[in-house]
C-alpha distance (Angstrom), angle and dihedral (degrees) to the residues before:
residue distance angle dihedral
X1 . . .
X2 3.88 . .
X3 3.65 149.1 .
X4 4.24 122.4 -101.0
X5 3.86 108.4 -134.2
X6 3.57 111.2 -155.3
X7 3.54 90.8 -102.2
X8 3.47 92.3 62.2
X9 3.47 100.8 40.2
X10 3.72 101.1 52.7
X11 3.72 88.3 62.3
X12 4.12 86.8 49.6
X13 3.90 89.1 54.1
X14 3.22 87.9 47.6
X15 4.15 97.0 56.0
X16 3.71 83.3 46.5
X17 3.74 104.9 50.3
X18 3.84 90.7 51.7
X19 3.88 94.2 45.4
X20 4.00 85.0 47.4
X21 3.87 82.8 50.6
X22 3.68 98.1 51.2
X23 3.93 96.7 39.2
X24 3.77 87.0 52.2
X25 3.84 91.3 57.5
X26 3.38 95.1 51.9
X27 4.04 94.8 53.5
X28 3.49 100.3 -99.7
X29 3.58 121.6 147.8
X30 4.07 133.2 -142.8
X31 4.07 113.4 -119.4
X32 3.95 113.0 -178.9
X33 3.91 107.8 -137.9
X34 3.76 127.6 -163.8
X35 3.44 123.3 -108.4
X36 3.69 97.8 -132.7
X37 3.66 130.6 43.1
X38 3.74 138.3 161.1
X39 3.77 117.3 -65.7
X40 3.28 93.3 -134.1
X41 3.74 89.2 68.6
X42 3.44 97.6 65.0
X43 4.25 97.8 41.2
X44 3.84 83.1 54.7
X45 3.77 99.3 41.5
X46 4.26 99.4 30.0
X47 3.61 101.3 39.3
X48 4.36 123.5 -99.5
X49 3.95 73.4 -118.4
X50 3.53 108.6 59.1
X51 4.13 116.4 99.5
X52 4.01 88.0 -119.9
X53 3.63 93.0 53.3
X54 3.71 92.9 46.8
X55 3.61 110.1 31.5
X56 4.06 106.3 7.3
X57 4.05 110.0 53.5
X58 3.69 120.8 107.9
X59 4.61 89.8 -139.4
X60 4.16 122.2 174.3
X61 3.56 135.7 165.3
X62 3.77 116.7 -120.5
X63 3.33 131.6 -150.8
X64 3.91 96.3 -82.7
X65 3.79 83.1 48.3
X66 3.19 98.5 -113.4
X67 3.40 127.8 154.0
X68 3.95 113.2 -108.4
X69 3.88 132.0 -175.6
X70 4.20 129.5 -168.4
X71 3.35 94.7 -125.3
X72 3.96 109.0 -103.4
X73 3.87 98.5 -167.0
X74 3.80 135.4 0.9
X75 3.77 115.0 -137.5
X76 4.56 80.2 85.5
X77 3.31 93.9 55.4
X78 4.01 99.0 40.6
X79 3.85 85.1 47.8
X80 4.28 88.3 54.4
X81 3.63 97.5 40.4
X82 4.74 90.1 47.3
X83 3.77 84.2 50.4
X84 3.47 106.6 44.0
X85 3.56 89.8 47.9
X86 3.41 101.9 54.1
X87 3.70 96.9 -109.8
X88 3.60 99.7 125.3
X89 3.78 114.3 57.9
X90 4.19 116.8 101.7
X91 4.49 82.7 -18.3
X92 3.47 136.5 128.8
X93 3.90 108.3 -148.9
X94 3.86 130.7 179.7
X95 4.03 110.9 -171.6
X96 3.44 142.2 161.7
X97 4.49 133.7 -172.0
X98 3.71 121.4 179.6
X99 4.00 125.0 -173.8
X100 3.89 138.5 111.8
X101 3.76 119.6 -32.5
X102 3.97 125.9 -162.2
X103 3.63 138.0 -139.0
X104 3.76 142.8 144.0
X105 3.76 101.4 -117.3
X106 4.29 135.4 147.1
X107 3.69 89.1 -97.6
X108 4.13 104.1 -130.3
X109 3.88 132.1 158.5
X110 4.00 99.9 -57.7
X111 3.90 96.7 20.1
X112 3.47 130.1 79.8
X113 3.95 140.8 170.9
X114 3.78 90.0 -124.0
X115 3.73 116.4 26.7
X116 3.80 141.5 168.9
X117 3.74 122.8 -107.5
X118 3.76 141.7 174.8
X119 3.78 112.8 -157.1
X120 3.71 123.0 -168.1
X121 4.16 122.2 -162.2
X122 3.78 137.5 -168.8
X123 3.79 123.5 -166.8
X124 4.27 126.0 -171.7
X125 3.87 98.3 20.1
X126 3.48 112.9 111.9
X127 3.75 104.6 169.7
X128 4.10 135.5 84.9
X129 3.79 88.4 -101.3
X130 3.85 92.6 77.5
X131 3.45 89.0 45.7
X132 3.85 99.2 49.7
X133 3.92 87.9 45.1
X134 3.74 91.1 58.8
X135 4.04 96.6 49.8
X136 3.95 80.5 44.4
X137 3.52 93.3 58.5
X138 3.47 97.1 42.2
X139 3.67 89.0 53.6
X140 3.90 85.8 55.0
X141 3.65 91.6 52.5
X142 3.94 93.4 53.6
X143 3.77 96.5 45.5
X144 4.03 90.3 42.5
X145 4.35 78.2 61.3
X146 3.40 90.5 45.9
X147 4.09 94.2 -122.0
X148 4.00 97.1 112.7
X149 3.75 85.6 119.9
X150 3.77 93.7 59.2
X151 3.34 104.9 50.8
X152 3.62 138.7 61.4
X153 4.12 140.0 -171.5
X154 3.34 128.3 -122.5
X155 4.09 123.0 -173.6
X156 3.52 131.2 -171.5
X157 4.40 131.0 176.1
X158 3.97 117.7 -125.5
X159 3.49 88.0 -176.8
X160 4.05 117.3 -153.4
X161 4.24 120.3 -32.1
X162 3.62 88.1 -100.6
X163 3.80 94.4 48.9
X164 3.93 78.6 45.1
X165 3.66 97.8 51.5
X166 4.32 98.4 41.6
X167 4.48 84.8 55.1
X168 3.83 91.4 40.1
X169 4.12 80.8 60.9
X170 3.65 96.4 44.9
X171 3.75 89.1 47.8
X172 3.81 96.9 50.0
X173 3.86 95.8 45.1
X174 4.28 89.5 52.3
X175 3.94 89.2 42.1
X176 3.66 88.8 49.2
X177 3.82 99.2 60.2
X178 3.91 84.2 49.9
X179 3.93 98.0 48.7
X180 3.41 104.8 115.0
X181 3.78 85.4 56.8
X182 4.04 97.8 57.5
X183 3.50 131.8 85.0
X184 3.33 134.8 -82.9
X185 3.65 90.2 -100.0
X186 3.90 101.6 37.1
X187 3.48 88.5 54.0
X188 4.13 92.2 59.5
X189 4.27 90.0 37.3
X190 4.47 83.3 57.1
X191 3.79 80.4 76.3
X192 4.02 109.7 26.6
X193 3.79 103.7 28.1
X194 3.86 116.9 -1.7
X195 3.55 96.7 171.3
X196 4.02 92.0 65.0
X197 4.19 85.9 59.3
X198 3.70 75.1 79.8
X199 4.05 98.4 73.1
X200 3.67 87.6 44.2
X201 3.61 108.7 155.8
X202 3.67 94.2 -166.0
X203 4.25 111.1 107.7
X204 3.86 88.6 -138.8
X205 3.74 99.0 55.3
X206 3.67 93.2 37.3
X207 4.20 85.6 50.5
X208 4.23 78.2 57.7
X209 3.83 96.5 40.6
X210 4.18 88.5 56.4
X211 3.76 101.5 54.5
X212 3.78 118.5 112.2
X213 3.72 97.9 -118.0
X214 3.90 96.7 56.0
X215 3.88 113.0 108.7
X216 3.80 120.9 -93.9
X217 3.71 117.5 -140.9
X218 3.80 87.2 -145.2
X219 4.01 92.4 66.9
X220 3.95 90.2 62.1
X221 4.03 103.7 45.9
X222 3.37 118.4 121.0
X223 3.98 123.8 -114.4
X224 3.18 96.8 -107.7
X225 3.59 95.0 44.5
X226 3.55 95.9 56.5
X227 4.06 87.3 53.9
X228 3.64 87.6 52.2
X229 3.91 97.5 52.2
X230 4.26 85.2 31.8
X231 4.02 85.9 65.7
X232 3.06 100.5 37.3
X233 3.66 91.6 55.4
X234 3.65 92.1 50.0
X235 4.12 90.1 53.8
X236 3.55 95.7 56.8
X237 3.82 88.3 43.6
X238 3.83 82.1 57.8
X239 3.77 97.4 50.0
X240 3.86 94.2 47.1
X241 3.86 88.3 -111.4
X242 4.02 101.4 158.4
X243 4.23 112.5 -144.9
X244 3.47 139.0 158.4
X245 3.76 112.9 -143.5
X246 4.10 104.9 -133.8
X247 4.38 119.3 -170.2
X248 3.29 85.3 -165.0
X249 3.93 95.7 69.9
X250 3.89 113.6 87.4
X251 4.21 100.6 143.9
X252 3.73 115.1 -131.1
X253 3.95 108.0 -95.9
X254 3.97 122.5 83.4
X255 3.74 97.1 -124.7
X256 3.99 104.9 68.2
X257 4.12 113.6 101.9
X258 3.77 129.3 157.2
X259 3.93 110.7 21.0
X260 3.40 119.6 17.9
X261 4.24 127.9 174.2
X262 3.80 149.5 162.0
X263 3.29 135.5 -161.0
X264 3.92 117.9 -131.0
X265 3.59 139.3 -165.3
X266 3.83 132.9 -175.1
X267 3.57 101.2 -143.8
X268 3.73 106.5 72.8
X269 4.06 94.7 60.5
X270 3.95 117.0 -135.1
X271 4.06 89.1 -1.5
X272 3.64 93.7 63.7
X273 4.50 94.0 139.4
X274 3.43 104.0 103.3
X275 4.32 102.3 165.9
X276 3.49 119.4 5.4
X277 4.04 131.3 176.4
X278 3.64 148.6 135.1
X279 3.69 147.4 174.0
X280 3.81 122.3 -59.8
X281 4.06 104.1 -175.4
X282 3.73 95.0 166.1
X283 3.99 104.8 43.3
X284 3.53 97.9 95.2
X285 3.27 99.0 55.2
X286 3.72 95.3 47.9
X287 3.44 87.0 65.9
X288 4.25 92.2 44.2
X289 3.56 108.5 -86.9
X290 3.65 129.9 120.9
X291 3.88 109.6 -84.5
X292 3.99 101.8 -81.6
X293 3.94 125.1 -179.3
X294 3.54 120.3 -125.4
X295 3.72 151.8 167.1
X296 3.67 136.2 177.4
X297 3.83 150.4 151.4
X298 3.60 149.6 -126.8
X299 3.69 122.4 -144.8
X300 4.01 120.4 -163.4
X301 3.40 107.5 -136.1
X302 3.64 93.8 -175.8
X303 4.24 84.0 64.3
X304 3.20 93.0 55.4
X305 3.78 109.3 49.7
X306 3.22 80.5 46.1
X307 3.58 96.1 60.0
X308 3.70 89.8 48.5
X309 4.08 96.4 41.3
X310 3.55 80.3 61.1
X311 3.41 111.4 45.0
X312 3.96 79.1 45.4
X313 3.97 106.0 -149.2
X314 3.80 98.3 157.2
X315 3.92 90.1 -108.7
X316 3.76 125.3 163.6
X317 4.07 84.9 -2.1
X318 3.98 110.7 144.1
X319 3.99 106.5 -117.7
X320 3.95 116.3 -161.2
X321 4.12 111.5 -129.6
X322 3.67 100.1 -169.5
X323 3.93 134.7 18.0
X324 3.81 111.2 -158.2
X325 3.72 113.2 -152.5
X326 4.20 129.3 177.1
X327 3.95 135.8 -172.0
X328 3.35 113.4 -155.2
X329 4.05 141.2 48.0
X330 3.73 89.1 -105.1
X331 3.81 101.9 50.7
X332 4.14 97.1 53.4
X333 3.83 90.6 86.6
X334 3.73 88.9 40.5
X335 3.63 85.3 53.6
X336 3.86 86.7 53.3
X337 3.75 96.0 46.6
X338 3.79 102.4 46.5
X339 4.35 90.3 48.0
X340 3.40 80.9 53.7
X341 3.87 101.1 54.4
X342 3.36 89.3 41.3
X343 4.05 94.0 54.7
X344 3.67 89.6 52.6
X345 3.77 96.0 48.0
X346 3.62 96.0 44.3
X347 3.90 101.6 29.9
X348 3.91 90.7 178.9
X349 3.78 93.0 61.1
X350 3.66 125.0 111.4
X351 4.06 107.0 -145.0
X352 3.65 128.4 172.4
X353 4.14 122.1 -172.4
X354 3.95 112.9 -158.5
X355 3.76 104.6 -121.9
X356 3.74 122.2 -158.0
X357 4.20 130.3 32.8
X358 3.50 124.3 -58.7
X359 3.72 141.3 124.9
X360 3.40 131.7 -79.1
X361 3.69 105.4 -106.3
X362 3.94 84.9 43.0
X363 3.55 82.7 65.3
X364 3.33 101.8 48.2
X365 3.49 97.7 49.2
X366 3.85 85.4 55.9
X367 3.81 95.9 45.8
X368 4.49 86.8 54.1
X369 3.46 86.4 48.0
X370 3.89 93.5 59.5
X371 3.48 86.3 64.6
X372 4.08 85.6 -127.1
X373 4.01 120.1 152.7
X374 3.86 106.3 -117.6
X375 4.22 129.9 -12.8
X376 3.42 118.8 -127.8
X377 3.61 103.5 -143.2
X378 4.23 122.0 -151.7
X379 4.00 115.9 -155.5
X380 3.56 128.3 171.3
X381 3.57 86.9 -109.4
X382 3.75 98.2 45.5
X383 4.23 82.0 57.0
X384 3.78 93.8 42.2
X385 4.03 85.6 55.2
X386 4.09 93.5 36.5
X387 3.46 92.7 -114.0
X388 3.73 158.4 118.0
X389 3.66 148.2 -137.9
X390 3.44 132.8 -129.1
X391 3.45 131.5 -151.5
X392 3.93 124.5 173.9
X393 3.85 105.4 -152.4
X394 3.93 90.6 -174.2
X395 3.35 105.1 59.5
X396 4.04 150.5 7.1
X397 3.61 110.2 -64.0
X398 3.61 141.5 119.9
X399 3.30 126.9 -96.1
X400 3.92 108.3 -102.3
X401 3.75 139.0 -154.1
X402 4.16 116.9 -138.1
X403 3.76 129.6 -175.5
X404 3.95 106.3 -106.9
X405 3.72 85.9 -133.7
X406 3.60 98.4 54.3
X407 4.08 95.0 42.1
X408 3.49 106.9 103.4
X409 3.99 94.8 45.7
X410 4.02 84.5 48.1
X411 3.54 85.9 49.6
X412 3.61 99.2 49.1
X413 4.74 86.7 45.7
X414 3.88 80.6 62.7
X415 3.74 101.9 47.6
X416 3.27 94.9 125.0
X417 3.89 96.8 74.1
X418 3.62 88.0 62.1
């Protein structure tokens, strides 16, 4: 886990106000989720099986002795919180939570113990449509941060549980004649969690996973499956959505069936996931609701500042306007006074007052080195006279005097220097 200098997180508010922005337009609405919930929760909902249910999840006793879990993902706890509150049952619902996520990983470039994520859920709609619209908006999100070219979507069909179930077999029983062959890891999975031998990074296994006679999720989908994932194909084809439909992709956690996807990006090394999701028909009613379609996503937000940290294009980084500087023991609270009527009168501004002694140059240097566009500069003369002076620290320009009455109107006739 690790601290957020401001740097850093300006660029994360950033990602997330513009996600925010672009979930909003699509009718999606904000749930708050809590950061802890019941174990159990997640070992019925994620799978006993799953590496993040085994291995990953941050789990303590409290003082009731109950078992408690830092929630590792949020589609669990968005699915608990719709169905206990009744907003499930013959309803159509679009919403979205972001906030800190847990889990016991090697932290690396990309992955981190406690990381940011916005997660976005849809519960009622059973057809392709919902599914296109949330690749669409995802899409929106990326080119909205200017990183469309970076990324790309793959898509992939895990047809119905039974479909599911009837490949998982196949896939164990051709694995199994090959075991001594796997890794380490792939060789455990062939008994917990088969389908995840599939993302094997290891070159061996993957050497195993590419011959001809190994079992293709494709041959056991249902009909009505393959219509689903058929459509929805031909929709994004339609919208000029770009994808590259991968068998290998099957995401991590037990519950996903149907459509499943991730969207990848180069430039972040082994971390290269950036949003992943799928659709998770039967969740709802493991936990006793009335069977409920669904689908939703998870976007890293950690990924993506990253991605924009490094290609370094200034965005979402907090630029000063105006530096307010003053001379004098008697112009400090003017200093004060006049940042704040200018705050209120131009709420968008960004105004800092020096606070403290120090000499005028010293002040100067720290006003261009706030990056703001001019100082306005308080004197004991400038207050004698009712005025103050302007100096524009961005380009050539003398400095200026301007009636302290008149200032913020002045202010507003130059806006365009801002």
């Amino acid at each position: 886990m690790r601290d957020l200098l401001p740097d850093q997180k300006e660029t994360y508010r950033y990602v997330e106000d513009v996600i925010r922005d672009v979930l909003g337009s699509y009718g999606y609405r904000e749930i708050g989720l809590p950061v802890l919930e019941s174990t159990q929760l997640f070992q019925r909902l994620m799978g006993e099986a799953t590496d993040v249910v085994e291995k990953e999840m941050y789990t303590f006793d409290d003082r009731n002795g109950d078992s408690l879990t830092l929630r590792p993902e949020g589609t669990a706890g968005c699915v608990r919180a719709a169905q206990e509150n009744g907003l499930l049952f013959n309803q159509t619902q679009r919403l979205w939570y972001s906030g800190p996520m847990f889990r016991h990983e090697r932290p690396q470039k990309g992955r981190y113990r406690q990381f940011d994520s916005i997660g976005a859920e849809c519960f009622g709609m059973a057809g392709p449509d919902i599914d296109a619209e949330l690749l669409l908006l995802s899409a929106e999100i990326w080119r909205r941060l200017d990183i469309q070219e970076d990324l790309r979507l793959e898509i992939n069909s895990l047809g119905s549980n039974e479909a599911r179930v009837a490949f998982k077999q196949a896939l164990v029983d051709y694995l199994s004649a090959h075991r001594g062959q796997l890794d380490e890891d792939s060789q455990r999975r062939l008994s917990t969690n088969p389908l995840r031998i599939l993302d094997s990074k290891d070159e061996q296994t993957r050497q195993i996973l590419s011959s001809d006679q190994v079992p293709l999720l494709t041959d056991y989908l249902d009909e009505e499956s393959q219509a689903h994932f058929a459509t929805l194909c031909s929709m994004l084809d339609r919208a000029g959505l770009a994808y590259r439909v991968n068998h290998r992709i099957v995401r991590g956690l037990d519950y996903y069936n149907r459509t499943v996807f991730e969207w990848i990006t180069e430039t972040l090394g082994a971390q290269g996931t950036v949003c992943g999701g799928g659709r998770y028909d039967g969740l709802v009613e493991i936990i006793g609701g009335r069977p409920t379609p669904a689908i939703g996503f998870g976007i890293g937000i950690d990924r993506l500042a990253l991605m924009l940290m490094e290609k370094d294009t200034g965005a979402g980084r907090q630029s000063v306007d105006i530096f307010i500087v003053s001379m004098g023991e008697n112009t400090r609270i003017e200093a004060l006074l006049m940042a704040e009527e200018l705050r209120r009168a131009e709420p968008g501004r960004h105004i800092v007052v020096h606070c403290g002694e120090g000499k005028l140059k010293s002040q100067m240097k720290k006003a261009d080195a706030s990056g703001a566009c001019m100082a306005l500069i308080v004197g004991e003369e400038e207050l004698a006279r009712g005025q103050v002076a302007v100096k524009r620290l961005r380009r050539e320009a003398e400095q200026e005097s301007i009636s302290r009455l008149s200032l913020t109107d002045w202010l507003r006739s130059v806006a365009e220097e801002f």
